[in-house]
C-alpha positions as CSV (number, residue, x, y, z in Angstrom):
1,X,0.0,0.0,0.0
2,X,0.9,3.8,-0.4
3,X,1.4,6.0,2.3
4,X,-2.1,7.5,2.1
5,X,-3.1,3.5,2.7
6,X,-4.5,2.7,-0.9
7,X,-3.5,-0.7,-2.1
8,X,-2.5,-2.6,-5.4
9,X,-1.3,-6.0,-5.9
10,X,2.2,-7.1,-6.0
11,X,1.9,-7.4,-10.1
12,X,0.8,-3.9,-10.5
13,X,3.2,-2.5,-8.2
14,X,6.0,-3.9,-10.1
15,X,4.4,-2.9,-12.8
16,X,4.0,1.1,-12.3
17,X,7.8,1.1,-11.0
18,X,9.0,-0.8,-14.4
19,X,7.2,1.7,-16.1
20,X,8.2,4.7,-14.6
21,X,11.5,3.9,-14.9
22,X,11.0,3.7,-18.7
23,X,9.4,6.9,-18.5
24,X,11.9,8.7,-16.6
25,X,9.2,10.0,-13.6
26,X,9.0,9.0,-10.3
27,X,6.1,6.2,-9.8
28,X,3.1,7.6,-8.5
29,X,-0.1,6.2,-6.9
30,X,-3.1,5.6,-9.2
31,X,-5.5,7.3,-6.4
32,X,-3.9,9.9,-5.0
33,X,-0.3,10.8,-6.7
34,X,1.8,10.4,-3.8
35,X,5.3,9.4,-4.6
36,X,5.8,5.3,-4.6
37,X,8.6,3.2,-4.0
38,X,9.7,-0.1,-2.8
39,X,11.3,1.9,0.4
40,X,8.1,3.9,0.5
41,X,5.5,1.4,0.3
42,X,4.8,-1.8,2.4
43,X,2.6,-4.7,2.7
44,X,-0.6,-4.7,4.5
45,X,-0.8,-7.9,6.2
46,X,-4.2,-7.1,7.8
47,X,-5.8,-6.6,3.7
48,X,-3.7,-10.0,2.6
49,X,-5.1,-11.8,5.0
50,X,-8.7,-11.3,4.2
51,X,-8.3,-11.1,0.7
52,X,-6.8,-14.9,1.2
53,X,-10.8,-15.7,2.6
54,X,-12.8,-13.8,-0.6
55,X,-14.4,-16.5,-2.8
56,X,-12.4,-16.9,-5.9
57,X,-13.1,-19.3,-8.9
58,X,-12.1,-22.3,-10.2
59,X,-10.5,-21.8,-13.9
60,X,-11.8,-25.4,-14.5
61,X,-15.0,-26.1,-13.0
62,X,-16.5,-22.3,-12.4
63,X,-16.6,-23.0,-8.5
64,X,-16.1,-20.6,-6.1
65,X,-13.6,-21.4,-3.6
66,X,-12.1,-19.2,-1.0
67,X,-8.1,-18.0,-2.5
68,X,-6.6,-19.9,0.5
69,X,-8.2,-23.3,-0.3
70,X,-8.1,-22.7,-4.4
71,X,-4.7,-23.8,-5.7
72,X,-5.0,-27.5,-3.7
73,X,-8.6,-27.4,-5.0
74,X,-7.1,-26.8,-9.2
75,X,-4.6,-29.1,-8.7
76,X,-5.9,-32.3,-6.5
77,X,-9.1,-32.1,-6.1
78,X,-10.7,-30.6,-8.9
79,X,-12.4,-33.0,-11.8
80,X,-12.0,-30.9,-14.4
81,X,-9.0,-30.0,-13.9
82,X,-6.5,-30.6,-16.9
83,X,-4.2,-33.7,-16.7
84,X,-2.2,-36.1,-19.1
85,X,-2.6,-39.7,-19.7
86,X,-0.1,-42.0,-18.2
87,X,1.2,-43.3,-21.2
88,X,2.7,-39.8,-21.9
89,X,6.4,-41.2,-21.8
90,X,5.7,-43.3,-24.7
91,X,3.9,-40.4,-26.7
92,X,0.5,-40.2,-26.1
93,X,-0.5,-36.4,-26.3
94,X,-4.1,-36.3,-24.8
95,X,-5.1,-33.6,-22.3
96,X,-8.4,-33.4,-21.2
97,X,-10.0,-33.1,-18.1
98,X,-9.6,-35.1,-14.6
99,X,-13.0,-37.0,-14.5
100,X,-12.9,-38.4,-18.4
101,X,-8.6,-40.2,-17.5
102,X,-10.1,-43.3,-16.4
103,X,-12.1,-44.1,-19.7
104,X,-8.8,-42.7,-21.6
105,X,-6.3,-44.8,-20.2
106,X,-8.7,-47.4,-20.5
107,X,-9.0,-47.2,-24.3
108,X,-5.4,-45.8,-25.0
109,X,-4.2,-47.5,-28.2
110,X,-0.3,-46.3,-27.3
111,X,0.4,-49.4,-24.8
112,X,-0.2,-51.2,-27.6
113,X,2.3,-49.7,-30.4
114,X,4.4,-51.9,-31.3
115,X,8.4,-51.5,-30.7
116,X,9.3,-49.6,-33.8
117,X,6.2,-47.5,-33.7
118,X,7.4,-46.0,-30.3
119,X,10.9,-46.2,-31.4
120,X,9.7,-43.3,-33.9
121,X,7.7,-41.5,-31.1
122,X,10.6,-41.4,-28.6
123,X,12.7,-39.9,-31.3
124,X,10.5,-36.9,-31.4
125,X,10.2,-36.5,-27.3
126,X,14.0,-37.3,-27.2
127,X,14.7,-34.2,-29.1
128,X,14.2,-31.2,-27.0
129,X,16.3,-33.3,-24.1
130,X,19.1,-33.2,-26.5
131,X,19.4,-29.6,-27.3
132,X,18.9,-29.1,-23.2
133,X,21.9,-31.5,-22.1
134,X,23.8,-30.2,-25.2
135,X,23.6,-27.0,-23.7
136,X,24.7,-28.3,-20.0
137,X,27.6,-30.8,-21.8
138,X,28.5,-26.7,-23.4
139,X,28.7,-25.6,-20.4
140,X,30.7,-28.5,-18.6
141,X,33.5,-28.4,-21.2
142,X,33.4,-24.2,-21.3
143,X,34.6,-24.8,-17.3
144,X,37.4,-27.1,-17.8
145,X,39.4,-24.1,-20.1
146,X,42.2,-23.1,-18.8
147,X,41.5,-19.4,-19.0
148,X,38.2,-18.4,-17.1
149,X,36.9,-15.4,-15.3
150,X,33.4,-14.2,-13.6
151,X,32.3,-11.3,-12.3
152,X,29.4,-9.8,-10.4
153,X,28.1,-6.7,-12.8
154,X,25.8,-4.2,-12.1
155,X,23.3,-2.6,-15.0
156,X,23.0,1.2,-14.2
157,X,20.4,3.1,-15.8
158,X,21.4,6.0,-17.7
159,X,18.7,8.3,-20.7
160,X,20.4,8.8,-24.0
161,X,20.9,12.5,-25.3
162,X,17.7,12.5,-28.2
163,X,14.8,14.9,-27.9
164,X,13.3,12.2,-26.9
165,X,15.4,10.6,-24.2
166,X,15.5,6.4,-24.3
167,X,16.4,4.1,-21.3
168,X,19.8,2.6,-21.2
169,X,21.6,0.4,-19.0
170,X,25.7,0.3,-18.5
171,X,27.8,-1.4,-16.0
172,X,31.0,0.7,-15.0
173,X,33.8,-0.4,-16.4
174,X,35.6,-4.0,-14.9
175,X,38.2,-6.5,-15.3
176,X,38.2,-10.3,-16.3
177,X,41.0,-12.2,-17.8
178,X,43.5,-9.4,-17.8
179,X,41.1,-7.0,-19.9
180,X,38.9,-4.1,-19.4
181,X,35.2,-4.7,-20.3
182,X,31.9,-3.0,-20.0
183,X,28.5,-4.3,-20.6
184,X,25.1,-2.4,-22.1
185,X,22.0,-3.1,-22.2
186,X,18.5,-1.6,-23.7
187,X,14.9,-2.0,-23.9
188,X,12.9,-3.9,-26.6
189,X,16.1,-3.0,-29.0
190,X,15.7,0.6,-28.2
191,X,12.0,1.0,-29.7
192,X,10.5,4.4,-29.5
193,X,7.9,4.1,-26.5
194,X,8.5,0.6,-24.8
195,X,6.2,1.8,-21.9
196,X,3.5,1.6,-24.3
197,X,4.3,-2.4,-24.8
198,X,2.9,-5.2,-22.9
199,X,6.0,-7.2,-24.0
200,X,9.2,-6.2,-22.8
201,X,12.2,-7.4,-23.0
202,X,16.1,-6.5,-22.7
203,X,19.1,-7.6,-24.9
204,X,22.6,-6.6,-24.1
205,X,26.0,-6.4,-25.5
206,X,30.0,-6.9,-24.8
207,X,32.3,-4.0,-25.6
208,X,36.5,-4.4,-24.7
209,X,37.7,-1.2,-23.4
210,X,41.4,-2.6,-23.2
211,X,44.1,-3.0,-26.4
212,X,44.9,-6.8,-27.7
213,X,48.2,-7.5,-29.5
214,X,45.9,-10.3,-31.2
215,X,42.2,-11.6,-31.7
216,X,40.7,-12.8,-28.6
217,X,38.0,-15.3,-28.9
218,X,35.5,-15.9,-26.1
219,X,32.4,-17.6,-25.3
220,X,30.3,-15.8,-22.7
221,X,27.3,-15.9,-20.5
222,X,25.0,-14.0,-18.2
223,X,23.5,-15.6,-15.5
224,X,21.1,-14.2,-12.2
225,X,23.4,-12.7,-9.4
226,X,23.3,-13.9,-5.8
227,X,20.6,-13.6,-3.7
228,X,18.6,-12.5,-6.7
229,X,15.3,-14.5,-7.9
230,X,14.8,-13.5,-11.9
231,X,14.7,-16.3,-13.9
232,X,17.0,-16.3,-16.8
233,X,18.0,-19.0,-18.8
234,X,21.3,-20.1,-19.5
235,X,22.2,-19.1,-23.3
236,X,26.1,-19.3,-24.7
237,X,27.5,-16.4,-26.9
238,X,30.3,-16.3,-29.4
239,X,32.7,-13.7,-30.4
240,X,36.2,-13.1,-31.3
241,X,37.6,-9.6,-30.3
242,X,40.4,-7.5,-31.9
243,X,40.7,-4.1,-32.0
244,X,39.1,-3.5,-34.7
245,X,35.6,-5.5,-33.8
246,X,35.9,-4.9,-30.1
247,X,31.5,-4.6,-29.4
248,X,29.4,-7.4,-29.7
249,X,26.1,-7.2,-31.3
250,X,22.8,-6.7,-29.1
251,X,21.8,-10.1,-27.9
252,X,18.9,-11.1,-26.4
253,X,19.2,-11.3,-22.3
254,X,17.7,-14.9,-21.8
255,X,14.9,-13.6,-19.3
256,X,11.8,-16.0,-19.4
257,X,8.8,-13.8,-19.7
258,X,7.7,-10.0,-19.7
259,X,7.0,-10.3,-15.7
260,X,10.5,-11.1,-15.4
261,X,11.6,-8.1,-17.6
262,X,9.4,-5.6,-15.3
263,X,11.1,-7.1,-12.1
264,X,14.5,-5.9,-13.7
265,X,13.3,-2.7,-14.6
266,X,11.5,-2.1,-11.0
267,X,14.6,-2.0,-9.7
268,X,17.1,0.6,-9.0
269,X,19.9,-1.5,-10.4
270,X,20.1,-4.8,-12.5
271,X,22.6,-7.1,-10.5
272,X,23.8,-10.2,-12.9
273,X,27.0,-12.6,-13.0
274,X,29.0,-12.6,-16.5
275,X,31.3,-15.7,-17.3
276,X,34.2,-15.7,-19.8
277,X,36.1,-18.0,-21.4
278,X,38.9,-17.7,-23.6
279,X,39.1,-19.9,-26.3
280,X,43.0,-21.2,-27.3
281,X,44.0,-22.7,-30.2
């Protein structure tokens, strides 16, 4: 709630601070204008705790239940509630709802395939795993080189110098594997009014600040800081550096979903962990 006691849900909140900071003005209450802020606003236990009693319903079966009861209602209890057959593992795709599995299952022609039928099947689920533990494997063999670095970075925001100003981020300027780096970052790819966009999202790229006698290739990866809960997935980048070529492109920071992107932006800094890896031939 805001100091004048009006409240807003944690979504919304995150929300109006995201897009203020887009914006460049301080966040403000929907109902009254006072100033808002993660130090200046706080949680109203009292409101939470009734608000966990009001009747809510069921996305399945239209039932109300009260919030504290609802999520063990969708996801035990509920007979409509969406569920997979059993023979999933061996490729059957049906979804449907809770009370109709029985008679599914029951009728399933998949138990029944015979060996090379699901040998074909399995191929297809198989794939997705592969590209996931080819990523990991990536990652295992990027931590036995002999040269690596990591550092904690933190994204600063900063407005460019247009007529109309844009959000930037930039980290200040640090040192991993003997060389002077700085990292950038920007908002949907620097489109003209991101605060007007339900999707957001932030790419970011790798400049060397420091002189190289000779081209310095690297793999590198940005990963969530300590003590920090965004979800980012882990994506591997290529480049060689000279003097010449010494800025990455903009690539795409690996953050799930647009929620995740306004958590980042909510806050006064972005606080990530970069890993390097020099590549030797």
């Amino acid at each position: 709630q805001c100091t004048n006691g009006h409240l807003m849900c944690a979504g919304c909140f995150i929300h109006l601070l995201a897009d203020a900071r887009l914006k460049e003005e301080q966040a403000t209450c929907p109902n009254c204008r006072c100033e808002i802020s993660k130090s200046l606003c706080c949680r109203n236990l009292a409101v939470e705790k009734a608000v966990s009693e009001l009747p809510s319903e069921c996305g399945f079966c239209l039932r109300q239940f009260p919030r504290s009861l609802l999520e063990r209602h969708q996801k035990e209890e509920c007979q409509d509630r969406v569920t997979q057959c059993k023979y999933k593992r061996i490729g059957c795709p049906w979804h449907g709802p809770f009370h109709e599995l029985t008679v599914h299952e029951a009728a399933c022609a998949h138990p029944t395939k015979t060996g090379n039928e699901l040998m074909e099947i399995l191929d297809e689920m198989d794939q997705s795993h592969r590209k996931e533990m080819q990523l990991y494997n990536s990652i295992f063999s990027l931590l036995s080189f002999e040269k690596i670095g990591y550092t904690e970075v933190q994204f600063r925001p900063y407005r460019t110098d247009d007529f109309i100003t844009r959000l930037y981020y930039e980290t200040p300027r640090f040192t991993v594997l003997n060389q002077t780096w700085v990292l950038k970052a920007r908002v949907n790819d620097s489109e003209r009014n991101p605060n007007l966009s339900c999707k957001r999202t932030l790419s970011f790229q790798l400049l060397l600040k420091s002189k190289v006698t000779a081209p310095l290739e690297c793999s590198f990866l940005l990963l969530k800081g300590p003590y920090d809960d965004v979800k980012i997935s882990p994506v591997i980048y290529h480049f060689v550096f000279t003097n010449e070529s010494n800025e990455t492109d903009y690539v795409p920071l690996p953050i799930v979903d647009s929620v995740e992107c306004n958590k980042l932006l909510a806050a006064k800094n972005i606080n990530l962990r970069l890993f390097l890896f020099q590549i030797q031939k």
